[in-house]
C-alpha positions as CSV (number, residue, x, y, z in Angstrom):
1,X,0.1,-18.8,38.4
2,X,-2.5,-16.8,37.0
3,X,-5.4,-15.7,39.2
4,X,-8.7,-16.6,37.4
5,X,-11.0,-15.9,40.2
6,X,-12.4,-12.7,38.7
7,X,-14.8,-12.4,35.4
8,X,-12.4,-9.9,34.0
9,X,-9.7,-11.9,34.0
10,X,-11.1,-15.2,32.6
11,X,-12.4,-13.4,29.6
12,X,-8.6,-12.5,29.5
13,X,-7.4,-15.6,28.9
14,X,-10.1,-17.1,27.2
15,X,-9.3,-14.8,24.4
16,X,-5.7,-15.8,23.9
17,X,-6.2,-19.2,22.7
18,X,-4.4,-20.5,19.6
19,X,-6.8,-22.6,18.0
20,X,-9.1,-19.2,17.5
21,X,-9.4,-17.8,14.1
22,X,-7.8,-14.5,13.2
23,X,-11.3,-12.2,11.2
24,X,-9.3,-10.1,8.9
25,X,-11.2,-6.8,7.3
26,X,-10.4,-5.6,3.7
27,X,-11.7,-4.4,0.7
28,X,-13.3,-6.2,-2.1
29,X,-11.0,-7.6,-4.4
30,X,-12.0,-5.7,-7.4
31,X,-11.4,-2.6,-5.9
32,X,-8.0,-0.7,-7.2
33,X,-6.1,-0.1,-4.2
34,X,-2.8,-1.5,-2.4
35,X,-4.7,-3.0,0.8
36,X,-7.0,-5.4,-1.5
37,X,-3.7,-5.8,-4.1
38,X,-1.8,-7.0,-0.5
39,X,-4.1,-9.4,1.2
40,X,-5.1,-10.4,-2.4
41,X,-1.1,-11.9,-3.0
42,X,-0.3,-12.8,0.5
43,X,-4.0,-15.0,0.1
44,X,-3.6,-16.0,4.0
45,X,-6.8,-18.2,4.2
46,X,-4.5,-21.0,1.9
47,X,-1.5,-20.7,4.3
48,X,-3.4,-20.6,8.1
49,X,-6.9,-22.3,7.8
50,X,-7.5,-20.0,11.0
51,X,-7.4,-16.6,8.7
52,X,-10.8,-15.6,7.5
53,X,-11.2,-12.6,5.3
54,X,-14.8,-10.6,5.7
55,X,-15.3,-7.7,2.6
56,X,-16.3,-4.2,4.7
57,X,-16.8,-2.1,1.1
58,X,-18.3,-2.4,-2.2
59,X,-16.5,-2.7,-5.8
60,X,-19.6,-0.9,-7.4
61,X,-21.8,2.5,-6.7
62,X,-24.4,2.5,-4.6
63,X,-27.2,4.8,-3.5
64,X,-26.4,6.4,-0.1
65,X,-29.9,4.2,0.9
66,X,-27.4,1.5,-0.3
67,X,-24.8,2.3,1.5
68,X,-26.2,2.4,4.6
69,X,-28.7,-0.3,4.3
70,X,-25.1,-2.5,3.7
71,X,-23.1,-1.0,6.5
72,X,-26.1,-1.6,9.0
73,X,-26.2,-5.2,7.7
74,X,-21.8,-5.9,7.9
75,X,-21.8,-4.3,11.2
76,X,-24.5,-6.6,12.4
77,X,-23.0,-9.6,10.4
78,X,-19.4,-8.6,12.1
79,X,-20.5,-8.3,15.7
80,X,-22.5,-11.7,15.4
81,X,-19.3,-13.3,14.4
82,X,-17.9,-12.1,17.1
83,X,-20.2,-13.0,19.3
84,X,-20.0,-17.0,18.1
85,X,-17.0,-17.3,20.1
86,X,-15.0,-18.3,17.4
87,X,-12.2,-15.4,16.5
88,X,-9.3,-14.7,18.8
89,X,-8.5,-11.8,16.9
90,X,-9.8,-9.0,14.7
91,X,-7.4,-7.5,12.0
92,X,-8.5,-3.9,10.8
93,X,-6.9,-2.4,7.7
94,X,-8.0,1.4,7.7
95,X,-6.8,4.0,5.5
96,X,-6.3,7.5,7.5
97,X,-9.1,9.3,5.0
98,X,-13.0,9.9,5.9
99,X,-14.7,6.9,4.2
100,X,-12.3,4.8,5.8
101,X,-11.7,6.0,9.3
102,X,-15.6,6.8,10.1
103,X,-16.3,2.8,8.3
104,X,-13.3,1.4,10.1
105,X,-14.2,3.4,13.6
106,X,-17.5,1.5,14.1
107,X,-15.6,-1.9,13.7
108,X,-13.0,-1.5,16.6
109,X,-15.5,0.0,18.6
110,X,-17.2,-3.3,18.4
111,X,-14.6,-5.3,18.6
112,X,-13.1,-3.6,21.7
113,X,-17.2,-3.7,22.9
114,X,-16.6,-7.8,23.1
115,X,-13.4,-7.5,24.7
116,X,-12.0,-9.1,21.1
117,X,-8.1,-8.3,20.6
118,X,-7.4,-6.0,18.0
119,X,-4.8,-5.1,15.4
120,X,-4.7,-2.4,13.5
121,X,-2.7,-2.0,10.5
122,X,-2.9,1.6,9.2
123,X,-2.4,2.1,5.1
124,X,-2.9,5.2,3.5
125,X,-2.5,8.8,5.4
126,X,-4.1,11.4,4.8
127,X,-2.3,14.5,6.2
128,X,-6.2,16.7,6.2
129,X,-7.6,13.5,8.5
130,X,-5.0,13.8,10.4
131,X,-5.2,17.6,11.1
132,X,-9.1,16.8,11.7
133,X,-8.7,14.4,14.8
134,X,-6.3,17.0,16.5
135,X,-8.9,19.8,15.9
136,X,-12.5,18.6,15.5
137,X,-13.9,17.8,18.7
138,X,-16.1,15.1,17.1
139,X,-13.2,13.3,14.8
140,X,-10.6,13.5,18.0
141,X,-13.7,12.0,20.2
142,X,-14.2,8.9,17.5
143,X,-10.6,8.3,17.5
144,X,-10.4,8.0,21.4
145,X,-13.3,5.9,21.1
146,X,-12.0,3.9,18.7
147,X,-8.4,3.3,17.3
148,X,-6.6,5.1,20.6
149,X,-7.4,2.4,23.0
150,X,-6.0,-0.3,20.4
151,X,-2.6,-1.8,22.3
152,X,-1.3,-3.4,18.9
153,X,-0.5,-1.5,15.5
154,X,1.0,-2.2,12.2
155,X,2.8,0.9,10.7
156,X,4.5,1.5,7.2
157,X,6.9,3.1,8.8
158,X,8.4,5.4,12.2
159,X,6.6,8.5,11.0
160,X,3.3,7.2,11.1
161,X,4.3,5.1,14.9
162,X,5.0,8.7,15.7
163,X,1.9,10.2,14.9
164,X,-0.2,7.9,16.1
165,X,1.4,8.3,19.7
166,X,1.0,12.3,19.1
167,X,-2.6,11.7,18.2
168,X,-3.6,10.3,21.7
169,X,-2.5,6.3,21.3
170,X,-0.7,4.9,24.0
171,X,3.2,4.5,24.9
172,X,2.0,1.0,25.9
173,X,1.0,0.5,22.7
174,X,3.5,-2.2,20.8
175,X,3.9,-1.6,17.3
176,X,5.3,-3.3,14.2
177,X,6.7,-1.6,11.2
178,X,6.0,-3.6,8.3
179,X,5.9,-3.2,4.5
180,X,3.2,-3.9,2.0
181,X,4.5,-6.7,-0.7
182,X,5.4,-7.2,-4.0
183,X,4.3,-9.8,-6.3
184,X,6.5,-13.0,-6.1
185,X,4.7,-15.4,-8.4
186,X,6.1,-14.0,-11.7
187,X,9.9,-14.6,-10.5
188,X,9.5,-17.6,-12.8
189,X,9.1,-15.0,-16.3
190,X,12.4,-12.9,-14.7
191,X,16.1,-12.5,-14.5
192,X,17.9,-9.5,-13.3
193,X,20.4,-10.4,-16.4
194,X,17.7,-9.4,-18.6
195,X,18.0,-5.9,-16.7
196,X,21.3,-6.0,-17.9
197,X,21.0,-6.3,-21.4
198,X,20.4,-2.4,-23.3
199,X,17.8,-3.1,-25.5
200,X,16.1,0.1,-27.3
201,X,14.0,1.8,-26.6
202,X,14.6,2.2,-23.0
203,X,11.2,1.9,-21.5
204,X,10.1,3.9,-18.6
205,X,6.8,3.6,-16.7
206,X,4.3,5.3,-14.9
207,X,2.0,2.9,-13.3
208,X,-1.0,4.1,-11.4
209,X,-4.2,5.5,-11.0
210,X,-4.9,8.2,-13.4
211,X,-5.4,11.1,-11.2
212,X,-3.6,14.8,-10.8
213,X,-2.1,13.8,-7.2
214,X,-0.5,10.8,-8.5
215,X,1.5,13.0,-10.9
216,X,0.9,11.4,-14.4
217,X,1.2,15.1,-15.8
218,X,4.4,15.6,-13.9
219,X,5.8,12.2,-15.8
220,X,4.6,13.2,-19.2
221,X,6.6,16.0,-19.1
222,X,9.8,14.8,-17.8
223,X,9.8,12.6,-20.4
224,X,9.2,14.7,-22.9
225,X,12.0,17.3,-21.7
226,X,14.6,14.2,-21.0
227,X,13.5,13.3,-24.8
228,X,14.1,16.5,-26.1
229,X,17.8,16.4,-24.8
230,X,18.5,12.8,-25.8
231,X,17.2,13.2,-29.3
232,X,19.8,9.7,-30.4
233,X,18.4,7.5,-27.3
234,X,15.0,5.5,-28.4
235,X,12.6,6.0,-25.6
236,X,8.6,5.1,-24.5
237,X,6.9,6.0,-21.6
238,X,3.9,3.9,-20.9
239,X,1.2,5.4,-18.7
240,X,-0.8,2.2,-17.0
241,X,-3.8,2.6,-15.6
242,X,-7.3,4.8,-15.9
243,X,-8.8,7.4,-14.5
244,X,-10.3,10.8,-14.5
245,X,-7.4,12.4,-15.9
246,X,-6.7,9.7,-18.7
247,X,-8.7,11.7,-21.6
248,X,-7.3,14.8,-20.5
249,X,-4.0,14.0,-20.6
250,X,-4.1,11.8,-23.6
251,X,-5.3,15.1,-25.5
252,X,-2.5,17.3,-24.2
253,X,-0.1,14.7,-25.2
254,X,-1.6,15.2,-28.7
255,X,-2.0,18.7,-28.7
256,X,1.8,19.2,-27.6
257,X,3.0,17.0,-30.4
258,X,4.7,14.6,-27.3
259,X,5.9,11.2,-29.1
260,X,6.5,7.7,-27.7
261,X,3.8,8.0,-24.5
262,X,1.6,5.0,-24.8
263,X,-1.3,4.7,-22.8
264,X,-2.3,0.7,-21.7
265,X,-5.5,2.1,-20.0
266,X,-6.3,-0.3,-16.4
267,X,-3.8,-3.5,-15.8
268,X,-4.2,-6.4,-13.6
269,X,-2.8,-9.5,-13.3
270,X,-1.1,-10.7,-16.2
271,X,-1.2,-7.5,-18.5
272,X,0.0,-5.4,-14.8
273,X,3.5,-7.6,-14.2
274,X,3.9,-7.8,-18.5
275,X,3.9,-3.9,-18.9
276,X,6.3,-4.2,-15.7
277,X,8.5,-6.8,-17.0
278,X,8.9,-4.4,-20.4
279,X,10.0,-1.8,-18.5
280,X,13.1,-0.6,-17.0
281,X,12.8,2.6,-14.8
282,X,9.7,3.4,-12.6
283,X,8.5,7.0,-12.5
284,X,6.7,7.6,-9.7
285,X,6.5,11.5,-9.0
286,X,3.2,10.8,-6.5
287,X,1.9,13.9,-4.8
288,X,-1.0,11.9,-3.1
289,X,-0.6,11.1,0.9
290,X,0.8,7.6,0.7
291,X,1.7,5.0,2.9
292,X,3.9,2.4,0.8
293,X,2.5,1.6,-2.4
294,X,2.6,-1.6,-3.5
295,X,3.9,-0.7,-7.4
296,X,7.4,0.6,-5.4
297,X,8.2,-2.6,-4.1
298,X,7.1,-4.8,-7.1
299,X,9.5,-2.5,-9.3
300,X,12.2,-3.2,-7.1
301,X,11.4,-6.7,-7.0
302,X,11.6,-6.9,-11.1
303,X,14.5,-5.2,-11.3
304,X,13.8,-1.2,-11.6
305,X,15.3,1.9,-10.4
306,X,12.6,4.1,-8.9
307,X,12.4,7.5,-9.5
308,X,10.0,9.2,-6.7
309,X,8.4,11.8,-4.6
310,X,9.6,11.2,-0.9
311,X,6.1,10.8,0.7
312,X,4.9,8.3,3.1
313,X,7.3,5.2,3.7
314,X,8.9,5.3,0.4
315,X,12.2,7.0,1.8
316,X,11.9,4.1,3.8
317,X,12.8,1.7,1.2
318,X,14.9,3.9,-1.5
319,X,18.0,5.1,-0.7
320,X,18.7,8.5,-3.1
321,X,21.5,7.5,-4.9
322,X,21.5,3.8,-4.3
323,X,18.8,1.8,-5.9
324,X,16.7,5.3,-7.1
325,X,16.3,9.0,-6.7
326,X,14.0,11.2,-4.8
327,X,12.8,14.8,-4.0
328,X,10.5,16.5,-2.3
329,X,10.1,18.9,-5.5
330,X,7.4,18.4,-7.9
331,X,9.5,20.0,-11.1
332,X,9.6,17.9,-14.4
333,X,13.1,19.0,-14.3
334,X,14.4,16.9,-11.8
335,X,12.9,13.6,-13.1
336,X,13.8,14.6,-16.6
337,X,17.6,15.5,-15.3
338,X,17.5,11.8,-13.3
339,X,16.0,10.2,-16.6
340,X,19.0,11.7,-18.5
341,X,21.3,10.2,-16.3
342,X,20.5,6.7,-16.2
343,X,19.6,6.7,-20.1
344,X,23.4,8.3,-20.7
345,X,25.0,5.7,-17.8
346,X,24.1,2.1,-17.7
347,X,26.3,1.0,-15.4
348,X,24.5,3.3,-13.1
349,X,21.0,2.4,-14.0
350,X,22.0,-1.6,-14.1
351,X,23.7,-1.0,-10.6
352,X,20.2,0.2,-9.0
353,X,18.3,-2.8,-10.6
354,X,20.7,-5.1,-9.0
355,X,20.5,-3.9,-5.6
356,X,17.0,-3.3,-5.8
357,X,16.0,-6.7,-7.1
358,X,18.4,-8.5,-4.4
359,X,16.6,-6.0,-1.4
360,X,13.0,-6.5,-2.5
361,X,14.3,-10.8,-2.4
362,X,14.9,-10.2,1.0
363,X,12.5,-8.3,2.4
364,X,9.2,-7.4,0.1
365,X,9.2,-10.9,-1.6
366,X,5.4,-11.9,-1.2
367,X,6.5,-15.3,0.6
368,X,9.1,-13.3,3.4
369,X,5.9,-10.3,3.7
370,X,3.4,-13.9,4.2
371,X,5.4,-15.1,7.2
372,X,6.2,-12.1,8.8
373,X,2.6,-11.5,9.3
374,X,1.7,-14.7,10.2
375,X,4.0,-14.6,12.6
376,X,2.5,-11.2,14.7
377,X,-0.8,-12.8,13.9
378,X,0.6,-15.7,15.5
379,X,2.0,-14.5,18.4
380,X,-1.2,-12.4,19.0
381,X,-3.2,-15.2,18.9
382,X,-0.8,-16.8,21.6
383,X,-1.0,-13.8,23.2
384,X,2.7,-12.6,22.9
């Protein structure tokens, strides 16, 4: 029997009740990034009428008057929600760079203010933030504040559950290593057969933001050295998405005579999962601090061996060798040499589609990522 004599213990239990709705913090849809592209697919509020999604950022620029005027207002807006009585749980989605983690900070600190139970689901990592909270007085004193007295996390994978713990969270702490999600909704335009059909050219993709640590330079020219030494093999490279570097790179692509690199410029919806659905290997030599991107998992989903960097959690989902290849190395060499071998041996490449496709069913599918999470939300709300 549970003693609920004391204050401290009522409000306890009085927060663990089911019928509670679950206030979920993310990004505004029209922002680029994986954390608006997840919550965006898995669209909780249409599957659990308790879910509730509040927008913490802003899709265009503001002033730095702006900014604050709106962070004053959303911090004021969140704690009065809070405050109503209504929410059982808080869901916090921070990214591990400054905008984020500062933004991000304020909210559990408010949350954990009104005794509110919290999960926190980190995203991206940025190893300089990280170095900052073990240095910097002021960062490491936010974070202690803030995101270390947290009992419940969700992690893209045991690194980052192992560097939270070294940054000051608690062995108490129960965490969950989830994934983000791929896009199911477009299994109805796909069969892995077609993967298995060699139709020229073979396409290959780079699909990201246009920026130097996402390495769309480092693509260009693998493609253009694995063309060079497969002068009989019809090949494209498409570069999706914009960015700073897009002008610059579309130049040197000109300047250096490099044929078959087609730019799309920025793809969403419909023209994202078409230039996807064209394509049949996924270059992906990242240099950026991920956690899991989101293009990974929806290439494995539609049937693509992935060629990568191993950052983040993406070693957490390819296997080198088995459904796609990966280095630590940033040469064009090595992507070029991997690109070589799957042009020169279908069976090979058709043998990473297949697993991938049949992995990503079971396990990034955006229906199995949806009731996974429902289910810790779930249980949180039942206090489990």
């Amino acid at each position: 029997m549970i003693d609920l004599q004391t204050p401290e213990k009522r409000k306890i239990v009085d927060s663990i009740r089911p019928d509670r709705k679950m206030l979920i913090l993310l990004p505004d849809f029209r922002v680029i990034g994986g954390v608006a592209n997840y919550y965006r697919v898995l669209d909780l509020p249409q599957h659990d009428p308790r879910a509730e999604y509040m927008v913490v950022n802003s899709a265009s620029p503001e002033s730095a008057v702006a900014l604050l005027s709106r962070m004053i207002r959303n911090y004021w807006l969140f704690d009065r929600k809070l405050r109503s009585g209504e929410y059982g749980l808080v869901v916090i989605n921070p990214s591990l760079n400054p905008r984020s983690y500062y933004r991000d900070a304020v909210f559990c600190w408010l949350a954990l203010r009104r005794d509110q139970r919290v999960l926190v689901f980190f995203r991206g990592w940025a190893a300089a933030m990280e170095g900052n909270i073990r240095r910097r007085f002021w960062d490491r004193f936010i974070f202690r504040r803030s995101f270390a007295r947290v009992r419940h996390f969700v992690v893209l994978g045991q690194m980052f559950k192992d560097r939270l713990l070294a940054m000051g969270c608690s062995n108490q702490s129960r965490f969950w290593i989830e994934t983000t999600v791929a896009d199911s909704s477009y299994l109805n335009r796909f069969a892995i057969s077609d993967r298995l059909k060699d139709s020229a050219p073979l396409r290959v993709l780079f699909i990201s933001r246009v920026v130097p640590s996402k390495g769309p330079g480092i693509a260009i020219a693998a493609f253009d050295l694995a063309q060079r030494q497969l002068p009989d093999v019809p090949m494209e490279l498409i570069v999706a998405g914009d960015g700073p570097a897009s002008d610059e790179l579309k130049a040197f692509v000109r300047a250096s005579r490099i044929e078959h690199v087609i730019f799309t410029g920025a793809v969403h919806d419909d023209d994202k999962m078409d230039v996807i659905l064209r394509s049949q290997i996924l270059l992906f030599p990242t240099m950026h601090d991920e956690g899991l991107p989101n293009v990974v998992l929806e290439a494995m989903l539609y049937g693509m061996p992935v060629l990568a960097r191993l950052t983040g959690a993406i070693g957490d989902v390819i296997e080198d060798g088995v459904n796609g290849f990966l280095t630590e190395r940033t040469d064009p060499e090595i992507f070029a040499e991997w690109l070589v071998k799957l042009a020169r041996e279908p069976s090979s490449r058709h043998a990473m589609a297949i697993a991938n496709h049949h992995k990503a069913l079971r396990r990034y599918a955006s229906t199995e990522v949806r009731q996974r999470l429902l289910r810790i939300l779930d249980g949180m709300l039942n206090g489990i």
